[in-house]
GUZALO-716332 format. One line per 10 residues: number of its first residue (from 1); their letters; for each residue x, y, z of N, C-alpha, C. Coordinates in steps of 0.05 Angstrom, whole numbers, plus 5000, padded with zeros to 4 digits. Last residue first. Example, Ala and Ser with C-alpha at 12.3 -4.5 7.8 and 13.67 -1.06 7.14 Angstrom:
! residues 2
2> sa> 5257,4955,5142,5273,4979,5143,5258,5001,5157 ~ 5264,4886,5156,5246,4910,5156,5264,4934,5156
! end
This chain:
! residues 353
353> xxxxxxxxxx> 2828,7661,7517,2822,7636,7508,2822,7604,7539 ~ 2801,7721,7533,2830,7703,7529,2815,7676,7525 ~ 2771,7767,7476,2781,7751,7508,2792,7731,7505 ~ 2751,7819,7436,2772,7799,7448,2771,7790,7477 ~ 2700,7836,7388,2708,7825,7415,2725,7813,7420 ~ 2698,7887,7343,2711,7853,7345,2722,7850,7375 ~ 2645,7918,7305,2663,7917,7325,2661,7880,7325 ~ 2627,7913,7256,2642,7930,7252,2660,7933,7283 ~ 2595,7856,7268,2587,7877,7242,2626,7898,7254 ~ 2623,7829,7314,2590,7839,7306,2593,7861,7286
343> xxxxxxxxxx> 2669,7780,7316,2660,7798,7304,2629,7797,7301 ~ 2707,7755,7366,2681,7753,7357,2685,7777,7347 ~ 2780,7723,7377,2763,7744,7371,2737,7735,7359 ~ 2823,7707,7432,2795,7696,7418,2790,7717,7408 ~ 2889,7698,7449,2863,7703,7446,2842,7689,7429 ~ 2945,7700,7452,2928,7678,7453,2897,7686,7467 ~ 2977,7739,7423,2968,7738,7453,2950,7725,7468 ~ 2987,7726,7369,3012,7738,7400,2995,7741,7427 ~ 2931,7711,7358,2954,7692,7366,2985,7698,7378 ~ 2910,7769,7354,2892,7750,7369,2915,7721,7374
333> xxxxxxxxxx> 2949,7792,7325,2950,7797,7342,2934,7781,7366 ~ 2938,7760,7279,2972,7768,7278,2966,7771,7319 ~ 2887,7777,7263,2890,7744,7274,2930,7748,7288 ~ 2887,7825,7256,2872,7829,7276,2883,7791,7290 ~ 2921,7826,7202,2919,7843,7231,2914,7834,7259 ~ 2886,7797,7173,2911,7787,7187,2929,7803,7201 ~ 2840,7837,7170,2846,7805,7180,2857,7793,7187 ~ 2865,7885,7148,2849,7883,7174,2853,7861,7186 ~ 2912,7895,7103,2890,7873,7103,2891,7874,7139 ~ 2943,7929,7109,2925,7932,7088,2903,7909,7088
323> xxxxxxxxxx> 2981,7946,7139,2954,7967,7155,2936,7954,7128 ~ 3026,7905,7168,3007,7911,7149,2980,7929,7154 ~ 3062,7914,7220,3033,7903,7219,3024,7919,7189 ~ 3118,7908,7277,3107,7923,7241,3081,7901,7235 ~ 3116,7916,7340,3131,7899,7315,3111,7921,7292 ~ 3112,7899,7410,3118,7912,7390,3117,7898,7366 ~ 3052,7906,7459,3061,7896,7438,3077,7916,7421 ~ 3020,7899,7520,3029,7916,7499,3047,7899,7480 ~ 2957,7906,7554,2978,7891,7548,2997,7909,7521 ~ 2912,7930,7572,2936,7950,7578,2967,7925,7573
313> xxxxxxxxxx> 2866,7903,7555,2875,7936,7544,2899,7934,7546 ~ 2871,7869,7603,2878,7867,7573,2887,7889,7549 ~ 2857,7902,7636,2881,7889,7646,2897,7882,7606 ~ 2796,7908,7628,2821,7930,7632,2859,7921,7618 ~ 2769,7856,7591,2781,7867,7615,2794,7888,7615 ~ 2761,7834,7538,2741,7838,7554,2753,7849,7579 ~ 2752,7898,7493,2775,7883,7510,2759,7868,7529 ~ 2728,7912,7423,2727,7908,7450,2739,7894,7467 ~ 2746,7957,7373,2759,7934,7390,2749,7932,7421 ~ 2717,7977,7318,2717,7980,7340,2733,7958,7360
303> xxxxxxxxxx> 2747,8011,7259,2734,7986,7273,2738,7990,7303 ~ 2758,8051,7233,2731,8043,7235,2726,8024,7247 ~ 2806,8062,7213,2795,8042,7193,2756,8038,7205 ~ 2832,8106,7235,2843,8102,7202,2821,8077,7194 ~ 2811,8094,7287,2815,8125,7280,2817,8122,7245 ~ 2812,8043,7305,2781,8066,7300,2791,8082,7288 ~ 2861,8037,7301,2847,8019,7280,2824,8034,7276 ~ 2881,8075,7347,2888,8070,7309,2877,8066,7293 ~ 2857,8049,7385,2844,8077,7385,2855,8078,7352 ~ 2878,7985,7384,2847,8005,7383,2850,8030,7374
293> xxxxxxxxxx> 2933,8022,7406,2934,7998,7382,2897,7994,7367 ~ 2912,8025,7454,2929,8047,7434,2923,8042,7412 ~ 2903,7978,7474,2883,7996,7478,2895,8014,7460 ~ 2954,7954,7475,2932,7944,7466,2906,7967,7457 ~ 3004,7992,7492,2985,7987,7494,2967,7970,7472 ~ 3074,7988,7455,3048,7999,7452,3023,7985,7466 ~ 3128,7975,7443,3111,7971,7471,3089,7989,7469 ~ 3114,8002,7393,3138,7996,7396,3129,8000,7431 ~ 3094,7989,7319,3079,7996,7348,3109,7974,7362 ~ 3066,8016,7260,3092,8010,7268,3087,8007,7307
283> xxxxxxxxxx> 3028,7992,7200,3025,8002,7231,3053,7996,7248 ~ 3036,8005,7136,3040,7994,7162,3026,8007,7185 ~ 3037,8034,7095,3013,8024,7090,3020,8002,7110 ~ 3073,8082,7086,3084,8057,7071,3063,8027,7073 ~ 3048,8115,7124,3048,8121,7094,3060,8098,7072 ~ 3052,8092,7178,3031,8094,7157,3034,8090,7126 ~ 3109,8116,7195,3089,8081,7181,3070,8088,7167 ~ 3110,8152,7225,3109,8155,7193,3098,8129,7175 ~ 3113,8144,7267,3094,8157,7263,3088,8156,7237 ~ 3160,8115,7267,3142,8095,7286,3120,8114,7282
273> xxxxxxxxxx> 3202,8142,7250,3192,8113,7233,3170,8100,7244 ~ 3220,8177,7283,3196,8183,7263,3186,8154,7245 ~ 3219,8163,7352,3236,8155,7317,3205,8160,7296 ~ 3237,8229,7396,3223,8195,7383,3232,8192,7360 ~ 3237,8264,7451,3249,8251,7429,3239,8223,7419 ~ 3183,8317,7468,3199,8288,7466,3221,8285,7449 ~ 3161,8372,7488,3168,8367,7468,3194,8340,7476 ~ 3088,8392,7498,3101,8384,7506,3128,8370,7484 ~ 3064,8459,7502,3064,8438,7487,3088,8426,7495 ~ 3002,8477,7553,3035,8467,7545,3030,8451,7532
263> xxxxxxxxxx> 2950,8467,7552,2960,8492,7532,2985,8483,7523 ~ 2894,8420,7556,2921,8430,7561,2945,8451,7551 ~ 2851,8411,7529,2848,8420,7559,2871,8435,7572 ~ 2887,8359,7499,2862,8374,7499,2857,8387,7528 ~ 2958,8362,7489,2930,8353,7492,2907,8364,7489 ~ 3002,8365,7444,2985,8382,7462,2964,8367,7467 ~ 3071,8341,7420,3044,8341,7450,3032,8364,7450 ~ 3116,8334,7381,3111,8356,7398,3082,8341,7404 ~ 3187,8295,7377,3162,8292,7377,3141,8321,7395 ~ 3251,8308,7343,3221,8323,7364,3192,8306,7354
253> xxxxxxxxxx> 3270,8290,7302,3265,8275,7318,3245,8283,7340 ~ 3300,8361,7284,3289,8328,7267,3288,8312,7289 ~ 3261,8401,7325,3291,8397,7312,3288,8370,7307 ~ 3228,8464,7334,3225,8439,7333,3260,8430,7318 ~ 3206,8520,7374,3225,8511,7348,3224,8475,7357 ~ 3144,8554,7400,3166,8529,7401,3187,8516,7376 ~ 3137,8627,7418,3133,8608,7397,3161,8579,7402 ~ 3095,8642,7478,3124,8638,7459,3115,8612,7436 ~ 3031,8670,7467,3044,8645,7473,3071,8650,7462 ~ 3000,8714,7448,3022,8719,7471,3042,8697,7476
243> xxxxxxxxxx> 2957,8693,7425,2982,8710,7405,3003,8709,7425 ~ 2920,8634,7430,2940,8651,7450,2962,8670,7425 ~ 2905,8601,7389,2882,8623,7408,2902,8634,7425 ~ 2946,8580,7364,2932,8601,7340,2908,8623,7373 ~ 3006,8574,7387,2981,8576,7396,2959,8591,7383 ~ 3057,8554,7347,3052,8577,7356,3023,8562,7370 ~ 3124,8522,7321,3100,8524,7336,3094,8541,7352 ~ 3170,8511,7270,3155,8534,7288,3125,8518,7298 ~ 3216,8468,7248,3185,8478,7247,3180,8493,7271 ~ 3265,8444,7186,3255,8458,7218,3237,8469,7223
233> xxxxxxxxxx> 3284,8378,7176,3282,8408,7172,3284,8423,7196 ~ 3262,8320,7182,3270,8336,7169,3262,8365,7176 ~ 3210,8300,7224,3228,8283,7205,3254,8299,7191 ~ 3166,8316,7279,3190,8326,7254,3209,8302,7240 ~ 3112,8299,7289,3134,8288,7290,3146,8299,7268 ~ 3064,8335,7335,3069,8332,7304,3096,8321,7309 ~ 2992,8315,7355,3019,8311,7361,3035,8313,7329 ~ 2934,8343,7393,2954,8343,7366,2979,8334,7370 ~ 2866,8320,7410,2899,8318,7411,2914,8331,7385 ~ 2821,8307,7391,2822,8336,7399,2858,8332,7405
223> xxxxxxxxxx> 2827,8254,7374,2807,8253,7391,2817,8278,7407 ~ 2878,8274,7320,2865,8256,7330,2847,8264,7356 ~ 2919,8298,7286,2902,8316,7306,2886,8297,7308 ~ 2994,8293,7270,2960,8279,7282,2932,8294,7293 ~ 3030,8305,7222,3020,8312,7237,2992,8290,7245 ~ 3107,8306,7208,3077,8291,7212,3060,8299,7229 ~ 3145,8323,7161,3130,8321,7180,3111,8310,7184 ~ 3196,8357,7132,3175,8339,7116,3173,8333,7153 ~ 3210,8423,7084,3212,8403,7109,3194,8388,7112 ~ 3213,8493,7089,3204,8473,7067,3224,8449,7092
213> xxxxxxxxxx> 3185,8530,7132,3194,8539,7103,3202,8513,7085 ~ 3127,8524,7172,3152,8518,7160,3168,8530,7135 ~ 3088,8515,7225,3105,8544,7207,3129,8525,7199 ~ 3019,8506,7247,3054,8490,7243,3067,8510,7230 ~ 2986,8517,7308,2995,8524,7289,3025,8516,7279 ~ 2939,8479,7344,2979,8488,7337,2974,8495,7310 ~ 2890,8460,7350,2911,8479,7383,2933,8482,7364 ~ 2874,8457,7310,2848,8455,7325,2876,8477,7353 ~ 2912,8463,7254,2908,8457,7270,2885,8462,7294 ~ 2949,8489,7201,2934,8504,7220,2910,8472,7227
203> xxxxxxxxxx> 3002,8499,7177,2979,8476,7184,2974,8487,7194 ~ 3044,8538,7130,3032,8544,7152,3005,8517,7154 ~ 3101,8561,7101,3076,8536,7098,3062,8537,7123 ~ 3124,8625,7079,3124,8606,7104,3097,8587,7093 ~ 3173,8636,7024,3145,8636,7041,3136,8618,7062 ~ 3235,8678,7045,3222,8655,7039,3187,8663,7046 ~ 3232,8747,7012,3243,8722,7036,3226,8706,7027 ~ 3205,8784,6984,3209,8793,7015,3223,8776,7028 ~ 3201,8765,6940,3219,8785,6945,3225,8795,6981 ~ 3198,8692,6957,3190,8712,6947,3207,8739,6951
193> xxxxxxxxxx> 3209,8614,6948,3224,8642,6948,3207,8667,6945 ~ 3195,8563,6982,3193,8582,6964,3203,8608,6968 ~ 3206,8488,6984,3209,8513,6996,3205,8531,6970 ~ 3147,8448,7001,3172,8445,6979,3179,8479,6987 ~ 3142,8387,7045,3134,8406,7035,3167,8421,7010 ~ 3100,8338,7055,3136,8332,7044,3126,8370,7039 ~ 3073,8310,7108,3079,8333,7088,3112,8338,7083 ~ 3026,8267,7125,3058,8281,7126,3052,8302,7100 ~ 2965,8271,7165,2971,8265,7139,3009,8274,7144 ~ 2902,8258,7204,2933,8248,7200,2935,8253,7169
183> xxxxxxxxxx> 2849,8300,7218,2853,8274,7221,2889,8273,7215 ~ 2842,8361,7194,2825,8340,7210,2841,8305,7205 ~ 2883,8420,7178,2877,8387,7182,2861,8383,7196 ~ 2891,8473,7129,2881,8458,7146,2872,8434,7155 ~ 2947,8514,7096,2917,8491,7095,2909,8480,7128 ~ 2975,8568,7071,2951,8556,7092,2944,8529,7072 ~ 3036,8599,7057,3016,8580,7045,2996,8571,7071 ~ 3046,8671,7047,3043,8647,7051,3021,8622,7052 ~ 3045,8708,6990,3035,8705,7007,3033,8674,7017 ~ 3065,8717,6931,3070,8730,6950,3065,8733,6976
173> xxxxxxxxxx> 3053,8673,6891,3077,8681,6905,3089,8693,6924 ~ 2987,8650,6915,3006,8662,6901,3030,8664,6914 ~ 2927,8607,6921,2957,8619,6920,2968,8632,6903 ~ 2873,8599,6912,2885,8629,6900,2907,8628,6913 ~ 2843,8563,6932,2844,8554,6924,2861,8571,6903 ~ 2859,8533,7007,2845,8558,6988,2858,8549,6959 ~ 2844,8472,7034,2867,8489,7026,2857,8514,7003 ~ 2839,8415,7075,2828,8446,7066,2856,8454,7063 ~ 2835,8348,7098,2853,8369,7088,2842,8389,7073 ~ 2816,8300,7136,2809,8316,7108,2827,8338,7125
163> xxxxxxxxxx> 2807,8228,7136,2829,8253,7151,2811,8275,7128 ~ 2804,8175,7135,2783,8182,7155,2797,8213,7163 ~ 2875,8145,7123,2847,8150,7125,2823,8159,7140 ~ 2925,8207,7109,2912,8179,7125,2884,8177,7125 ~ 2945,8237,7062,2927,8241,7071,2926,8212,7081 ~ 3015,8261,7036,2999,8242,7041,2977,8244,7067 ~ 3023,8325,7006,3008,8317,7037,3000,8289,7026 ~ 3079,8360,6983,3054,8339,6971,3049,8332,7000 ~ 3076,8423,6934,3086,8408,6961,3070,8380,6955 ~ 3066,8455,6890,3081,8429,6887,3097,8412,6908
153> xxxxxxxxxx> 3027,8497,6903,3063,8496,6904,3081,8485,6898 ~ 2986,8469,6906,2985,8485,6882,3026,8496,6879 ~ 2997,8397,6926,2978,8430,6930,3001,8438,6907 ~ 2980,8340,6906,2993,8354,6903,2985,8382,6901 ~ 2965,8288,6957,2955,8307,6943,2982,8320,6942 ~ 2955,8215,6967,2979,8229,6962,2966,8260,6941 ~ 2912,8168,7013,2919,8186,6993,2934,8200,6991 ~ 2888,8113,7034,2912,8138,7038,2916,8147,7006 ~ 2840,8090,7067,2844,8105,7050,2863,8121,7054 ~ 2814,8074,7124,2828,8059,7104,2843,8063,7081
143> xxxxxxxxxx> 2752,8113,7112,2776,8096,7127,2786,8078,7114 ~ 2771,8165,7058,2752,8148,7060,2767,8125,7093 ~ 2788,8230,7054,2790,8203,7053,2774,8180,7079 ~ 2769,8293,7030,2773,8280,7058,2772,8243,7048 ~ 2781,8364,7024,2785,8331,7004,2793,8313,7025 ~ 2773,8417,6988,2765,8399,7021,2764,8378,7006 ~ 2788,8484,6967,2785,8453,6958,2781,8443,6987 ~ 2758,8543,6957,2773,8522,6971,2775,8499,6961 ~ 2724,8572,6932,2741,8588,6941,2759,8567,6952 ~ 2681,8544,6912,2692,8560,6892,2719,8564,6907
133> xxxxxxxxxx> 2683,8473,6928,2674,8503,6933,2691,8521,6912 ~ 2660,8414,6927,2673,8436,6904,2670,8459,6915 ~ 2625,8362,6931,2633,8393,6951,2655,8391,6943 ~ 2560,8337,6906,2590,8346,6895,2600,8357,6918 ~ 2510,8294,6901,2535,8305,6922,2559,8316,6923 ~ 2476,8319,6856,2496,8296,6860,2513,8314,6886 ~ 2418,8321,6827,2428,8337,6860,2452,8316,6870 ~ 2404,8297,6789,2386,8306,6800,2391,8319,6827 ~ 2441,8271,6754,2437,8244,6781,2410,8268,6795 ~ 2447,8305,6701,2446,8273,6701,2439,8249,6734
123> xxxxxxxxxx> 2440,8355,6721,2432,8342,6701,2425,8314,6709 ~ 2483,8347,6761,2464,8362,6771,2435,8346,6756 ~ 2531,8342,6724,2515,8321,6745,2494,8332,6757 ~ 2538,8393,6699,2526,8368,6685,2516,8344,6699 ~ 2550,8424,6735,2522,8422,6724,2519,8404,6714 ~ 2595,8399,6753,2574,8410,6771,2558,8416,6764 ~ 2632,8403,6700,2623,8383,6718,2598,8383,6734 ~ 2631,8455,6689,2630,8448,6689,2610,8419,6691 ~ 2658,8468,6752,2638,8480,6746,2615,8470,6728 ~ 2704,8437,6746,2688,8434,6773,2666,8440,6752
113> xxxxxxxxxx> 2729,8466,6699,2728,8439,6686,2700,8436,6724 ~ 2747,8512,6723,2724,8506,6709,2705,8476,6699 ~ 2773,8492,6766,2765,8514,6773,2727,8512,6752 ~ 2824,8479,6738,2810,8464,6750,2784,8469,6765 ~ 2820,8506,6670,2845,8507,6699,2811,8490,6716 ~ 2809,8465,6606,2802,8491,6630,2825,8483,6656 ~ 2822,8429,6557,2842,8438,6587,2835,8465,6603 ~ 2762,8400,6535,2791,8421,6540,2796,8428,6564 ~ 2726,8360,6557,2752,8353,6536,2771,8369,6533 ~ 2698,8387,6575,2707,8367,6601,2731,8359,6575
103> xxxxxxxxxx> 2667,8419,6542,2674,8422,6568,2708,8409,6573 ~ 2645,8384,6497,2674,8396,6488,2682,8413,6510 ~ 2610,8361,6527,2632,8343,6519,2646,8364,6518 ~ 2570,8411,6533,2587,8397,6551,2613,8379,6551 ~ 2549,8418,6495,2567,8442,6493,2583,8425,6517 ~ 2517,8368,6480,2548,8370,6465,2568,8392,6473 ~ 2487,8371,6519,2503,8348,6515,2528,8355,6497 ~ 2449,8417,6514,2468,8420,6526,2491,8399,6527 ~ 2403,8387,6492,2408,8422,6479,2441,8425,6494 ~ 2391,8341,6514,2395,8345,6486,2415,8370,6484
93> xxxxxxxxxx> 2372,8363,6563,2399,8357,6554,2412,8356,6532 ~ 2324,8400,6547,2352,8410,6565,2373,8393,6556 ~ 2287,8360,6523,2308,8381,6507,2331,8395,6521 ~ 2280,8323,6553,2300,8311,6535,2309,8344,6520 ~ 2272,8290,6602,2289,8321,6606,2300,8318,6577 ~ 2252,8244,6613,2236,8267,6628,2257,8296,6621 ~ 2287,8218,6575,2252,8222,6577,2241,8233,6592 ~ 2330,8220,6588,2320,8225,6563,2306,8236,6561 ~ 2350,8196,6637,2351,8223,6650,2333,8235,6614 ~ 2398,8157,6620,2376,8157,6638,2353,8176,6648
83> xxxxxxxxxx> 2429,8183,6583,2412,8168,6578,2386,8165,6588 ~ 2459,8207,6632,2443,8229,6605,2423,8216,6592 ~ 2475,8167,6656,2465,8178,6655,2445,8200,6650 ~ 2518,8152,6606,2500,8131,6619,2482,8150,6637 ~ 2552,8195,6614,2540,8190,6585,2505,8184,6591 ~ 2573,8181,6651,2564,8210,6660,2547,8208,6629 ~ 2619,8145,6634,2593,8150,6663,2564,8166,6648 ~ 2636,8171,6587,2623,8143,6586,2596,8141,6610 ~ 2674,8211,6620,2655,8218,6605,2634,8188,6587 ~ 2706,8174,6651,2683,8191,6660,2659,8202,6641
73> xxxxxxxxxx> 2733,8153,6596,2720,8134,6617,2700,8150,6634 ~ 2758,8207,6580,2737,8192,6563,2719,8168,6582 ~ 2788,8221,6622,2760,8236,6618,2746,8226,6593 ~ 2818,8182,6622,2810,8182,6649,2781,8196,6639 ~ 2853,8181,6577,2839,8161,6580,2814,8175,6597 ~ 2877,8232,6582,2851,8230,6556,2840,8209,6571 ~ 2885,8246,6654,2893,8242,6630,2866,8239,6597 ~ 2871,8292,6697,2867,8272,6694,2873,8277,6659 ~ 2891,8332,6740,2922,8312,6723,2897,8287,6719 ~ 2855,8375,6742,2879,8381,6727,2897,8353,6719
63> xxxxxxxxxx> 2833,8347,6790,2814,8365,6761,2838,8366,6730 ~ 2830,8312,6826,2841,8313,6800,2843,8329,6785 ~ 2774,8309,6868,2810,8319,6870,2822,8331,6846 ~ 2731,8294,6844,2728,8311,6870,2758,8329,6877 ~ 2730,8259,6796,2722,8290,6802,2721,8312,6822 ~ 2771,8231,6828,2774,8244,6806,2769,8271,6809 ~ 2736,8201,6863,2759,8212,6863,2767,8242,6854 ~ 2696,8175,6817,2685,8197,6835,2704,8212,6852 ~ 2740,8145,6793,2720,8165,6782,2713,8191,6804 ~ 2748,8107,6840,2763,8129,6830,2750,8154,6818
53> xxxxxxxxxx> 2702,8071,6862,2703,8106,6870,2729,8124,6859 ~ 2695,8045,6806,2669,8074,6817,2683,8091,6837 ~ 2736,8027,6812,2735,8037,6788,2712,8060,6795 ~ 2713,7999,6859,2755,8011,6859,2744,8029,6844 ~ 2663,7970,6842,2675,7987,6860,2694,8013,6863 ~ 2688,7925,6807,2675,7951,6791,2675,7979,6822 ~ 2720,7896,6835,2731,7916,6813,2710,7933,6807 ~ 2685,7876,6866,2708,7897,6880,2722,7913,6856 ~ 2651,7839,6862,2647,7863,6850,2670,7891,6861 ~ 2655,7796,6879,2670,7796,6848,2655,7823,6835
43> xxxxxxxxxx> 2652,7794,6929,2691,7794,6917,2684,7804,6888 ~ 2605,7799,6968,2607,7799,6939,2628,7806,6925 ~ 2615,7798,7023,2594,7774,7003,2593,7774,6982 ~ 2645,7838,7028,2659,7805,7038,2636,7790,7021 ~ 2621,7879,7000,2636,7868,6989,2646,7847,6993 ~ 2579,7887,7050,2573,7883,7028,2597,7867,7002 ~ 2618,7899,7092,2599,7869,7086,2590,7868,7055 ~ 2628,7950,7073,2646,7929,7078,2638,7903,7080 ~ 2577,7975,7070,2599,7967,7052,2619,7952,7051 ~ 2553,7978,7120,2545,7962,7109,2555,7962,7083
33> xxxxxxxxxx> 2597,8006,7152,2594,7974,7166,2583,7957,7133 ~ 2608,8049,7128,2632,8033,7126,2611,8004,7142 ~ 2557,8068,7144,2565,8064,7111,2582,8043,7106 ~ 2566,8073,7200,2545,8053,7181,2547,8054,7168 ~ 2602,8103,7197,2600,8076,7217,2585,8054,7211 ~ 2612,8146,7150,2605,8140,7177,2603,8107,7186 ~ 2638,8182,7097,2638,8156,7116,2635,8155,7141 ~ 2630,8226,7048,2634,8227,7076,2627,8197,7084 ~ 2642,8196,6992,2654,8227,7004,2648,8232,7037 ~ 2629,8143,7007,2657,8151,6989,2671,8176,6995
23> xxxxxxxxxx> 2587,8140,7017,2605,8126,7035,2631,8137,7020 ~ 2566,8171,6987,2559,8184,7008,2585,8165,7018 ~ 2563,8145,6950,2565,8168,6944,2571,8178,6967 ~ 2526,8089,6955,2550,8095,6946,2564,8117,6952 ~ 2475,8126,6962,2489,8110,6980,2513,8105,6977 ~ 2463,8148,6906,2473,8169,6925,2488,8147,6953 ~ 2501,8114,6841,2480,8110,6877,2492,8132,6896 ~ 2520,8126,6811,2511,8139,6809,2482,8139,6825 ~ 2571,8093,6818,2571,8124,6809,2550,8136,6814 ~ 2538,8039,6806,2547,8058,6838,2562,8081,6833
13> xxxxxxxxxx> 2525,8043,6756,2511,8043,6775,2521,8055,6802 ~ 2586,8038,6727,2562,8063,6723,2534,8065,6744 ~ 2595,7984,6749,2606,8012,6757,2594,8032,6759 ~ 2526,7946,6759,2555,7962,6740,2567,7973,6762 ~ 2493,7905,6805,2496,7939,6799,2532,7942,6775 ~ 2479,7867,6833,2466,7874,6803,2488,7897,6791 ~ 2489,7872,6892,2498,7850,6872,2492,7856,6837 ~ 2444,7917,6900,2474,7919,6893,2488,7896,6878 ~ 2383,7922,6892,2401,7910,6897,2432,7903,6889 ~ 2367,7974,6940,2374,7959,6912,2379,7935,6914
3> xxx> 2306,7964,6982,2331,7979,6978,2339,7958,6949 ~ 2244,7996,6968,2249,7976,6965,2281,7983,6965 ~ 2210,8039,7020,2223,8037,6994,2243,8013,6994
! end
């Protein structure tokens, strides 16, 4: 099968390319390799891009804070579509096009407006990659991608890229709050009152369970590791597979350690400014390995760093680094240390010059 050709393609087009689709809601190695080229050869389609994957954003997060504009512009998409879709399906849609508009135009709770949604793409792309669960939300970013969610409490999790975040989708007042991490995000969280006492915020983690009542933090669960950096407040740590484990109190500046393999959690002093970077769209690195400095770039952006020597790995570097442009990243650091870099698609060879 002949592949597209993208240079051609609208907004409304990559909306409504499952390839697109796929790099957007789950990203692998090869999506990100052959998207990312794709756009160095073609700048003058980065707007329509942005604009495709908000949309698709949207529908996947938003449900509730998208504005008139936002669901007349989707609903334009999703039009384009219906179009497409005439002549092999014309009385189904026909028959259903209008009960739909007046869908996606009233303020259903987010729940429906999904639903919704979920047929009508079904309709229009023939099996669109939606994951909407009834009972949860899962909302995972793209590498490179930071995102700012507002859970149902009105806490807020900036999400780092290549991270996803679960969270049920039936809070209430009377029962504490769960969600769950894969990859890096903070959490500004917001405190709650119920008749019994506060409600506890609870991360739940691969090895730690986080317990807070309201307080802002950082968590990593990177290559099976967890490390969480308190910024504010105060946080409980428990062993979700050990009940027996004492539980660890945390105090603003604790950095907490668990490795993989390893039960003890180990508890440091550090400056949260050097975990929390991120979110201001830096890399903060303070005698940091080379090799460290790698494992980052894979972890939030996908790229691979090859060293040609050990020795090199293990050089280290401090200072602040734009996390937004890769390029002058990568040259920032190829001339603090008088190097050479080769790029093969998605990995960048260094040796000394």
């Amino acid at each position: 099968m002949k592949s597209p050709d993208y240079s051609q393609y609208s907004m409304n087009d990559f909306v409504l390319d499952e390839s697109f689709r796929r790099w957007v809601f789950q990203p692998n190695e090869q999506t990100m390799s052959f998207w990312h080229s794709f756009m160095l050869r073609h700048p003058d389609k980065q707007n329509a891009i942005d604009e495709a994957s908000a949309i698709l954003l949207h529908l996947r997060v938003h449900y509730d804070d998208l504005t008139d504009a936002s669901q007349e512009r989707i609903w334009q998409v999703l039009d384009t579509a219906f179009d497409r879709q005439l002549a092999a399906r014309t009385d189904t849609i026909e028959r259903d096009k209008p009960i739909l508009r007046r869908l996606i135009s009233y303020p259903f709770r987010h729940w429906q407006l999904a639903a919704s949604l979920t047929g009508l793409l079904l309709l229009a792309g023939g099996g669109w990659a939606y994951r909407h669960y009834w009972q949860r939300q899962e909302i995972h970013t793209r590498y490179g991608e930071l995102l700012t969610i507002t859970l149902p409490d009105g806490s807020e999790v900036r999400l780092n890229g290549n991270s996803t975040l679960t969270y049920p989708n039936d809070w209430t007042d009377r029962d504490d709050r769960e969600v769950w991490l894969e990859g890096e995000a903070f959490f500004r969280v917001t405190k709650k009152q119920a008749l019994s006492g506060r409600l506890k915020f609870i991360t739940h983690t691969p090895n730690l369970d986080i317990s807070v009542l309201g307080t802002q933090f950082n968590v990593n669960t990177r290559r099976g590791n967890t490390l969480v950096m308190l910024s504010e407040g105060k946080v409980q740590l428990s062993n979700p597979n050990d009940k027996k484990a004492p539980v660890i109190l945390m105090k603003p500046g604790d950095l907490a350690t668990v490795q993989t393999g390893i039960e003890q959690v180990s508890i440091t002093p550090a400056k949260p400014q050097i975990h929390t970077a991120w979110t201001k769209h830096q890399f903060a690195f303070e005698d940091t390995p080379l090799r460290e400095i790698a494992q980052q770039l894979s972890d939030t952006w996908g790229i691979t760093l090859v060293f040609e020597d050990n020795a090199l790995a293990e050089r280290r570097f401090t200072g602040n680094l734009s996390s937004q442009d890769m390029e002058t990243l990568i040259t920032t650091l190829t001339t603090a240390f008088n190097l050479q870099a080769d790029r093969e698609g998605n990995r960048i060879i260094l040796h000394r010059l």
